[in-house]
C-alpha positions, 0 to 999 in steps of 0.5 A, a space after each residue: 610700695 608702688 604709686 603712681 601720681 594721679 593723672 587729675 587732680 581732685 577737687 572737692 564737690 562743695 568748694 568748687 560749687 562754692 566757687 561756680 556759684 560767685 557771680 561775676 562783678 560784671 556781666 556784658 550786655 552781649 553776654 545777657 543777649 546770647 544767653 536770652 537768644 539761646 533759652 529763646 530758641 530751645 524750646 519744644 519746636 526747635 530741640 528736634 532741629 537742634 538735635 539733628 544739626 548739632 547731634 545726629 547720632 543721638 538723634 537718631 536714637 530719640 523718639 520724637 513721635 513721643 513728647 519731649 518735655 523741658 526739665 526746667 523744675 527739676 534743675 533748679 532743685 539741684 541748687 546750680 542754675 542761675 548761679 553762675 551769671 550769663 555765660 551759659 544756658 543748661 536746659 535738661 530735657 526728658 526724652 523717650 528712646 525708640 526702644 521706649 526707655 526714658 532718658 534725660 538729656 543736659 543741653 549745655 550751651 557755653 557762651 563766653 568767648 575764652 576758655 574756661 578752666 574746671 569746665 569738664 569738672 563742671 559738667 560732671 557735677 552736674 551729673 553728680 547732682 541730677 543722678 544723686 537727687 533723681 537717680 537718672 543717668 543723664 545724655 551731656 551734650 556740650 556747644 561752644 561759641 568762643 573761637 579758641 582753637 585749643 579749647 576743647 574739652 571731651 571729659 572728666 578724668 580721675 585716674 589712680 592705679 586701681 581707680 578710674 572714673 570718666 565722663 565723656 561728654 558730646 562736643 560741638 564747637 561753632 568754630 568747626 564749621 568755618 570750612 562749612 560755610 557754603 553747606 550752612 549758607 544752603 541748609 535750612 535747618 534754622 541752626 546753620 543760621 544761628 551757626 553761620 550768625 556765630 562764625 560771621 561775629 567772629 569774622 567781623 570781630 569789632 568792626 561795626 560795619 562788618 557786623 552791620 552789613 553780615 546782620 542785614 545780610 544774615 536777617 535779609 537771607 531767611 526770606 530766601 530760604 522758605 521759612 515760616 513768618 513764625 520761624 523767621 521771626 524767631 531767627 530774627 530775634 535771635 541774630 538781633 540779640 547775638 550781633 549787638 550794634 552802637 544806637 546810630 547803626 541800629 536806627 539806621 538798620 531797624 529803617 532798612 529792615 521796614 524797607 525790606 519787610 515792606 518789600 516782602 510783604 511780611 513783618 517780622 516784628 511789630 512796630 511797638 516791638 521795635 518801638 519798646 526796643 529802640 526805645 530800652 536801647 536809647 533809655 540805657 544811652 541816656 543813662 549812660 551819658 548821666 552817669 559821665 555827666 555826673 562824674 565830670 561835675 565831681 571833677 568840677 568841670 564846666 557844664 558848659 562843657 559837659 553839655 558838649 561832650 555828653 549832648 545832655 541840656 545845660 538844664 539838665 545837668 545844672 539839675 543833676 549837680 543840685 542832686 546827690 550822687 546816689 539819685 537816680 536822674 
């Protein structure tokens, strides 16, 4: 008798679900803001510019005179949203086609910066589950933010003798318009900014200067490109929640930023915005020179010294070392 050995190998539905549904110990604050910056950022106002940027051919397909409207319900019920920590965005979109058919949309944003093994398998669970709840076929658009090279993934294969099963799947990856820089420099389509914030993070890698002077840089350059206040203020948001910076940058840059606002004569974000934002970045600076305080008073070192390390008051500290460990300071 004839076999052949499967092209892919199978992989149950529930333990892998199981298994995407563990959250990691620990999620990165920058994770955090990219996943906020991008459920921001795709709503009703900006999903047609999204769609023409990222996916023209289906785009041209769509009917946009007709309302699209956000999912946002109905993939919850599938019991795999928001499981899986801070690494992606899933919005699932209705809209109608220009031959009037209804037709569901899965945007899928993936925005961890390494490779992710199982990530076609994903996205045909995905549509497993909205197709065996609602019994619609659904358009599965994929956008990749990390700068591996290797990592593309296009579908989900099981292939046997006398079985074939293939989900092929739309796929960008930001990394791609590199050579495109000048076009995304000239577009106003306010994804080439979010593109050009992506590939300039990449560029500056840790070096903070770098990711300072391309954010002023990025922010500064909306003013030229006649936007809307509104529009810029919503691309504002989004680079100052993709290019984090440390506390002493951000002061400094939240200050040029008012020059150049009053400069313009347009505010982009209002002082009590800034003041909260500043005011949140600074709080988990504190908190974070308490935690070290503590732990050096474990190891039983001098508060003389750990006021000198940490910048915290010697009251301060002689106030945390009278209180037990699990006390918030």
């Amino acid at each position: 008798m004839y076999k052949k050995k499967p092209e892919h190998k199978k992989t149950a539905v529930k333990p892998a679900l199981n298994k995407l549904a563990v959250k990691p110990k620990s999620v990165k604050k920058s994770a955090a803001d990219n996943d906020n910056a991008w459920k921001e950022i795709l709503d009703e106002h900006y999903f047609p510019k999204f769609m023409t940027f990222y996916f023209p051919k289906t785009y041209r397909i769509i009917d946009f005179k007709r309302p699209i409207e956000f999912l946002d319900k109905e993939f919850q019920k599938i019991g795999i949203i928001g499981e899986v920590g801070n690494k992606r965005v899933d919005k699932l979109v209705k809209v109608f086609l220009k031959d009037g058919t209804e037709k569901w949309l899965l945007v899928h944003v993936e925005i961890q910066a390494s490779a992710e093994r199982g990530f076609e398998e994903r996205l045909y669970m995905y549509n497993y589950h909205i197709f065996n709840r609602y019994h619609k076929d659904v358009i599965t658009l994929a956008i990749l933010t990390d700068d591996n090279k290797k990592f593309r993934p296009e579908k989900y294969e099981v292939k046997y003798p006398d079985t074939c099963l293939t989900l092929k799947f739309g796929m960008v990856k930001l990394l791609d318009y590199r050579p495109k820089i000048a076009e995304l420099e000239k577009s106003k389509n306010p994804f080439a900014v979010i593109t050009l914030t992506y590939l300039r993070l990449m560029e500056a890698k840790n070096d903070n200067a770098k990711k300072y002077f391309w954010k002023f840089t990025l922010i500064k350059s909306l003013y030229k490109k006649g936007y809307s206040q509104e529009n810029i203020r919503q691309l504002y948001k989004f680079i100052d929640w993709i290019v984090a910076l440390p506390m002493d940058l951000e002061e400094k840059f939240v200050c040029e930023m008012k020059e150049t606002e009053e400069e313009k004569k347009m505010p982009i974000v209002t002082n009590a915005e800034k003041i909260g934002r500043m005011e949140g970045k600074l709080e988990g600076k504190l908190e974070g020179k308490i935690e070290t305080a503590k732990k050096m008073l474990e190891d039983g070192l001098d508060v003389s010294a750990i006021a000198k390390y940490t910048g915290l008051s010697e009251a301060k500290i002689k106030s945390l070392a009278k209180k037990p460990t699990k006390e918030a300071a």
